[in-house]
C-alpha positions as CSV (number, residue, x, y, z in Angstrom):
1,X,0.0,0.0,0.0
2,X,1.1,3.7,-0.3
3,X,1.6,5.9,2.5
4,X,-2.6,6.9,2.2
5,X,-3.0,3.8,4.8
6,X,-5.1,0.7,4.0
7,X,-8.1,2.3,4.7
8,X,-8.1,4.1,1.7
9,X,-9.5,3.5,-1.3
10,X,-10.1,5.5,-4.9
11,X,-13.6,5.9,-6.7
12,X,-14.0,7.1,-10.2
13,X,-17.4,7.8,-10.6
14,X,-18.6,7.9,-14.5
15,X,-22.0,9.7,-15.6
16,X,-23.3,5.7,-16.4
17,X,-24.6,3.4,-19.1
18,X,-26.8,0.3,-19.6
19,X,-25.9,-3.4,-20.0
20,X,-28.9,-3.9,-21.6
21,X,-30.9,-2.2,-23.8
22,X,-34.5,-3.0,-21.6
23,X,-32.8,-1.0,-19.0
24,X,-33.1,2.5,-21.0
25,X,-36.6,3.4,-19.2
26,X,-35.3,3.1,-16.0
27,X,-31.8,5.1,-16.6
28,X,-33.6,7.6,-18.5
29,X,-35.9,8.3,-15.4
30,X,-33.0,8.9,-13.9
31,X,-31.4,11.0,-16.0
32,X,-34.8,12.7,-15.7
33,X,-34.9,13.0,-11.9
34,X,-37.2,10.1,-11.6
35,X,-39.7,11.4,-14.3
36,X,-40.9,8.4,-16.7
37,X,-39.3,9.1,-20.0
38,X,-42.3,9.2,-23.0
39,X,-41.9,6.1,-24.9
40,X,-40.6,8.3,-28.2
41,X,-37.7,9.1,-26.5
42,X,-37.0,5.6,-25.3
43,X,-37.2,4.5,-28.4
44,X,-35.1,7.3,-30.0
45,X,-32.0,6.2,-27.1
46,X,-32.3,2.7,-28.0
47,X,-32.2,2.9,-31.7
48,X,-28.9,5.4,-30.9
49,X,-27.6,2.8,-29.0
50,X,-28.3,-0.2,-31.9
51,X,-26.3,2.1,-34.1
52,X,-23.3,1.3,-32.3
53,X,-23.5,-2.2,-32.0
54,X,-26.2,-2.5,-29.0
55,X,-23.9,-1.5,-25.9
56,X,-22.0,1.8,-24.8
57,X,-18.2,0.6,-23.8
58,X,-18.4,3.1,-20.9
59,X,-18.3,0.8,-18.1
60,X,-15.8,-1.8,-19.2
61,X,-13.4,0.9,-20.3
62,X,-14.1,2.9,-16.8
63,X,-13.0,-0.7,-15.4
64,X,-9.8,-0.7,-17.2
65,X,-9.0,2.4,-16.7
66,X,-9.4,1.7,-12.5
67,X,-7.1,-1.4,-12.8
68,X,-4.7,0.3,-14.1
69,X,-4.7,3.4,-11.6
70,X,-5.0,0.7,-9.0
71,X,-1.9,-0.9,-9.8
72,X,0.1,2.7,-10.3
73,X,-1.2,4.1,-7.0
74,X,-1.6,0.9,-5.2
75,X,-4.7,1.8,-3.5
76,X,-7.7,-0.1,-3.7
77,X,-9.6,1.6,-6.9
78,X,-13.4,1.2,-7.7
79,X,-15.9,2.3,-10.5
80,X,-19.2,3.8,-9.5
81,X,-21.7,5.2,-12.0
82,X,-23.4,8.4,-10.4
83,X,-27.2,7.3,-12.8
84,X,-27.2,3.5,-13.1
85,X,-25.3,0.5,-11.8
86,X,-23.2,0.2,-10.0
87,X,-24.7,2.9,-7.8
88,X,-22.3,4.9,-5.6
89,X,-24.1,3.6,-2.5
90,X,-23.5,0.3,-3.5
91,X,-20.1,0.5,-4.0
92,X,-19.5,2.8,-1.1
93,X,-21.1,-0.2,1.3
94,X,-18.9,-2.6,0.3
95,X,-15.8,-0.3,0.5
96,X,-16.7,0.3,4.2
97,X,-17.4,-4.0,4.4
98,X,-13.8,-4.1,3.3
99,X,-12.7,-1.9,6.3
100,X,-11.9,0.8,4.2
101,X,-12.6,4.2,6.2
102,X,-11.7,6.9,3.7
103,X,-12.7,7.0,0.1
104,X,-11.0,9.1,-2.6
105,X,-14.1,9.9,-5.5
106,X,-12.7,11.1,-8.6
107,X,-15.6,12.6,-11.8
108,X,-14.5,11.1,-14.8
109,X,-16.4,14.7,-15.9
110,X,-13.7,16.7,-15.3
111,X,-15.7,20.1,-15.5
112,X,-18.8,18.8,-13.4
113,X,-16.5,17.8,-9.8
114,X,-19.3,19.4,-7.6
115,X,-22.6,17.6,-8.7
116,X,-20.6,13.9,-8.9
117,X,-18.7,14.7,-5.5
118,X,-21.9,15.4,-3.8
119,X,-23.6,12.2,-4.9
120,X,-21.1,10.4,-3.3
121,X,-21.2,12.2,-0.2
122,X,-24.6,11.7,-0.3
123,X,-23.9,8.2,-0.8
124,X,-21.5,8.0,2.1
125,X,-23.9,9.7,5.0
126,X,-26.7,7.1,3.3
127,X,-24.0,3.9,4.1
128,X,-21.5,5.3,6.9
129,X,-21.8,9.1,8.2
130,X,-18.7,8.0,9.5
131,X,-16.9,7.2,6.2
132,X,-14.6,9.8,5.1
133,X,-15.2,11.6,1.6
134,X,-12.2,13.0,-0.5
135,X,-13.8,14.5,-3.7
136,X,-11.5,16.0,-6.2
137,X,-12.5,19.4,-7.4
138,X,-12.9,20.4,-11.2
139,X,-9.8,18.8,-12.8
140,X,-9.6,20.1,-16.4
141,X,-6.4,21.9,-16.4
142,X,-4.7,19.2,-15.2
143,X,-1.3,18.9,-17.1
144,X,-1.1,15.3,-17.7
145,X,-4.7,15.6,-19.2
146,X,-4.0,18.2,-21.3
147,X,-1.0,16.7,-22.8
148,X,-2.9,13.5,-23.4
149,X,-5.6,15.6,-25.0
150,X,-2.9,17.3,-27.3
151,X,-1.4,13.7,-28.3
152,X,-4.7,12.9,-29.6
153,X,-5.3,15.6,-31.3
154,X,-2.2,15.8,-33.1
155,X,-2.9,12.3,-34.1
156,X,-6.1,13.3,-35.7
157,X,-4.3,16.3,-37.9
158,X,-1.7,13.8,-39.6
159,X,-4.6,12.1,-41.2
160,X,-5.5,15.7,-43.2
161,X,-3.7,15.3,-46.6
162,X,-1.0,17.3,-46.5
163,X,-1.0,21.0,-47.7
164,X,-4.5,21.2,-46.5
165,X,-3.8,23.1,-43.8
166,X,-5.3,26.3,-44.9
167,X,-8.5,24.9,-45.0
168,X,-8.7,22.8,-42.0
169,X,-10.9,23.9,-38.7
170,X,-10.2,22.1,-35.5
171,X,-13.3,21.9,-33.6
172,X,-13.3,21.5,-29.4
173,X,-16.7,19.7,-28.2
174,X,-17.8,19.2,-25.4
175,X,-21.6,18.4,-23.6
176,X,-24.2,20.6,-23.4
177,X,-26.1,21.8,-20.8
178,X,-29.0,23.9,-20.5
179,X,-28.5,27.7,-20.3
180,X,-30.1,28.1,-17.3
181,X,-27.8,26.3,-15.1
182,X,-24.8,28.4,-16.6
183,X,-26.9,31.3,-15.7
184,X,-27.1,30.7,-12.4
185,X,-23.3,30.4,-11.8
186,X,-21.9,27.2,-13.0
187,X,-18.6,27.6,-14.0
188,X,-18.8,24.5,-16.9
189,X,-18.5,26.5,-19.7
190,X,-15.7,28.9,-18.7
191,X,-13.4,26.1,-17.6
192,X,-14.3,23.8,-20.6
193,X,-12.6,27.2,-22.6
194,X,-10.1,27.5,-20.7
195,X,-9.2,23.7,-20.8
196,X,-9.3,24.6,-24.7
197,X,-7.1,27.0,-24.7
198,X,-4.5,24.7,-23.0
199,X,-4.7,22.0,-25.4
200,X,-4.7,24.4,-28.5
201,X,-1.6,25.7,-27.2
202,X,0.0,22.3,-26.6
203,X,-1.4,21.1,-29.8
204,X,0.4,24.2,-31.7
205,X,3.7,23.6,-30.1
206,X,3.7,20.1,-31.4
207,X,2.1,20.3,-34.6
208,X,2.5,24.1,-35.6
209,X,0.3,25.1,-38.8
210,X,-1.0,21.8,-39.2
211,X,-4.5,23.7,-38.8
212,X,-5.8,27.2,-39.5
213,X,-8.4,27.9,-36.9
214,X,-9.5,26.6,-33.6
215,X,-13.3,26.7,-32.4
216,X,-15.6,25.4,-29.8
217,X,-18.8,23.9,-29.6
218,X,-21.3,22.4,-27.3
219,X,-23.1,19.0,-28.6
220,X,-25.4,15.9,-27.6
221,X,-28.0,18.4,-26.2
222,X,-31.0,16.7,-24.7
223,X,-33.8,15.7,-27.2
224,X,-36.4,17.4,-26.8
225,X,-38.1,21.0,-26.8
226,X,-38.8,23.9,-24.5
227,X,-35.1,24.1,-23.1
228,X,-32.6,26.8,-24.0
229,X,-28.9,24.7,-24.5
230,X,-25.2,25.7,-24.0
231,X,-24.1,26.8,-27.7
232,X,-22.9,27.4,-30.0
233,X,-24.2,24.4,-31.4
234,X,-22.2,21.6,-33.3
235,X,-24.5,21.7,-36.1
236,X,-24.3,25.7,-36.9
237,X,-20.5,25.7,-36.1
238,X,-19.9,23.3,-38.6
239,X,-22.5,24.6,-41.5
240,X,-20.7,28.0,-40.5
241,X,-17.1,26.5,-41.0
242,X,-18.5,25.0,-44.4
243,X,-20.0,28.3,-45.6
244,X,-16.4,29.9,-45.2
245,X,-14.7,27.5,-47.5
246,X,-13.3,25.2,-44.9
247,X,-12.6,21.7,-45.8
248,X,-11.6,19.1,-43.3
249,X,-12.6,20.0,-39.7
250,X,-11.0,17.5,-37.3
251,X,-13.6,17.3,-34.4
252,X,-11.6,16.5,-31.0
253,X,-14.1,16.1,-28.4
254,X,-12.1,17.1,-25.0
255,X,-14.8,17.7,-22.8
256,X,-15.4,13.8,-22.9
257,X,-12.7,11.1,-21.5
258,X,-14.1,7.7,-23.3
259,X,-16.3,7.0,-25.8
260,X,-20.2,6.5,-24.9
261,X,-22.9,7.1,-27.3
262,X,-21.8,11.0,-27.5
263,X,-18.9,9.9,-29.1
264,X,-19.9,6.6,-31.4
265,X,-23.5,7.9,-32.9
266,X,-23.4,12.1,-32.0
267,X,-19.9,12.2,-34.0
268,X,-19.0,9.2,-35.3
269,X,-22.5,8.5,-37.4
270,X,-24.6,11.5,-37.0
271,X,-21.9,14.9,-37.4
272,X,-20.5,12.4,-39.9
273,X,-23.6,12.5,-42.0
274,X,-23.6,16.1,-41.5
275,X,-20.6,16.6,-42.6
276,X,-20.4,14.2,-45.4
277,X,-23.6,13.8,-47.1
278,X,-25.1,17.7,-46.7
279,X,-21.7,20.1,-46.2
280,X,-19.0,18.7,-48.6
281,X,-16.6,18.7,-45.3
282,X,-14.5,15.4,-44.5
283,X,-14.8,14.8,-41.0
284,X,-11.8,13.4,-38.7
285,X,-12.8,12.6,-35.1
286,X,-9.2,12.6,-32.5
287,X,-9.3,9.4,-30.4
288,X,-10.6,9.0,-26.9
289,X,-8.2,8.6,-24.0
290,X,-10.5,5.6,-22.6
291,X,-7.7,3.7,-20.8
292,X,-5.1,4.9,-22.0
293,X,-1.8,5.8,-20.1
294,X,-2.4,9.5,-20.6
295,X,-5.7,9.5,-18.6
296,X,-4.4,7.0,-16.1
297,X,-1.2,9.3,-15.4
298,X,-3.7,12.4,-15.4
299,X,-6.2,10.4,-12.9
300,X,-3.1,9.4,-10.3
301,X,-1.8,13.0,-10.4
302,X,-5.4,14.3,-9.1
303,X,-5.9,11.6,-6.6
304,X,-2.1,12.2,-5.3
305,X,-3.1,16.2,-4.7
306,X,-6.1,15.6,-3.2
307,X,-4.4,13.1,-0.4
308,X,-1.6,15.6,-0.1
309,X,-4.3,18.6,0.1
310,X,-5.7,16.7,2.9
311,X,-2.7,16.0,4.5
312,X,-1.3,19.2,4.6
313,X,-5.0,20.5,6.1
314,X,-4.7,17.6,8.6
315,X,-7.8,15.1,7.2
316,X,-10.9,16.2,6.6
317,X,-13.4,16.1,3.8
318,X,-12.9,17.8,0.4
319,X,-15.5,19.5,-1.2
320,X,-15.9,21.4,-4.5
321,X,-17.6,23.9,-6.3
322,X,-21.4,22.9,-6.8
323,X,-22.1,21.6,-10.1
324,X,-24.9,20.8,-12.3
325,X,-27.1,18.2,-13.6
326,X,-25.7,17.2,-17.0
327,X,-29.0,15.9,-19.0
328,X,-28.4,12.6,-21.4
């Protein structure tokens, strides 16, 4: 074990997915804060979901990726999901079975720390009031993860043909979220940019004019009507980048760590077809970290400040900044 003690253990808690596609009514109630989804938009989320082969690979790459931070940080390391199985409660109780008396949580959403933070402390006073929560604030700057971010990207631009350059975009997505909740003070947005501007910079330093402009946009809004979303949207940026002569946009979507349906049907089928079939723009899509060694090395750096944060303040539960409700 490291010097944390043995009764410490790590939690990466992912937004969540379903094993099986009869499960969509009840995650999608959750999603919805217990409201019954209408049976259109059940069926919308499944048919996404048959479009990439039946099965998100959220939870079996979250897996890996806690395997392999386990055996880096040697600390006990576990995979919650804050809307479906494995519930955070769930795994928090048999954490505490274990012995284990001070938990480590981790977002794999690493502009939305406060809301996945909180469910787990919510979780904790549910199993064990007793049972100590470390949550890791907003991690997006992080230097490992930006890095890793850059790689990808840089991977994405060698597949332009060469001399294109002039008339490639490079597009930074990331979730939506409705405007209200920006409104009212979350800081999402403003650290998503800012994350941006890191991995832009990185990106240039490795790959200089391999691009001639840099944008952002905000996808996967909720399906739906009567709510105001997070832009600017994917769709208009793109159209907009196509009306000004560009050509290849490589779409890098940064505010995401692994691929869920987002990634696979909102980019890899759906922008795709936008971009394809209606705008005369090729589309290249940078590679997920998923379990990669950049987001492991990114994930032990947090986890190590946050124990040394609460070692230097002499123990004690970490909080963060309130965050908000992403919808699916």
């Amino acid at each position: 074990m490291t010097p944390a003690g043995r009764d410490t253990a790590v939690v990466l808690v992912a937004h969540g997915t379903v094993e099986s596609l009869d499960d969509l009514p009840e995650f999608l109630a959750n999603i919805r804060r217990g409201q019954a989804a209408p049976p259109e938009l059940v069926a919308e989320v499944r048919r996404r979901y048959e479009a990439i082969g039946g099965r998100s690979p959220l939870l079996d790459v979250t897996r890996e990726v806690a395997a392999k931070l386990e055996a880096k940080l040697g600390l006990p390391t576990r995979v919650a999901m804050r809307l479906f199985h494995p519930y955070p409660k769930d795994v928090l109780a048999e954490l505490a079975a274990e012995g284990i008396r001070r938990v480590v949580t981790v977002p794999l959403a690493q502009h939305s720390a406060g809301v996945y933070g909180s469910a787990v402390q919510a979780a904790a006073n549910a199993v064990d009031p007793t049972l100590e929560v470390l949550a890791a604030p907003n991690w997006g700057r992080t230097p490992e993860l930006t890095r890793a971010f850059a790689a990808s990207v840089v991977g994405a631009l060698a597949r332009v043909p060469r001399g294109e350059a002039a008339r490639t975009a490079l597009v930074l997505t990331a979730h939506s979220l409705p405007i209200s909740v920006v409104r009212a003070g979350d800081p999402y947005a403003d650290e998503f940019r800012a994350s941006v501007e890191d991995i832009v910079a990185e990106v240039r330093a490795r790959a200089g004019g391999a691009f001639a402009e840099h944008v952002v946009a905000f996808q996967s809004q909720g399906i739906g009507t009567g709510v105001e979303w997070l832009g600017p949207d994917l769709r208009a940026t793109l159209e907009a980048l196509s009306a000004r002569g560009v050509a290849h946009v490589v779409v890098a979507p940064v505010g995401f760590l692994a691929d869920h349906v987002e990634i696979l049907y909102d980019l890899d089928i759906e922008a795709k077809a936008w971009c394809e079939g209606e705008l005369g723009i090729v589309l290249y899509r940078s590679a997920s970290l998923n379990a990669g060694d950049g987001i492991v090395d990114a994930l032990a750096a947090v986890t190590r400040d946050v124990l040394a944060r609460s070692a230097r303040a002499g123990g004690g539960s970490s909080g963060s900044k309130k965050g908000h409700e992403r919808a699916g």
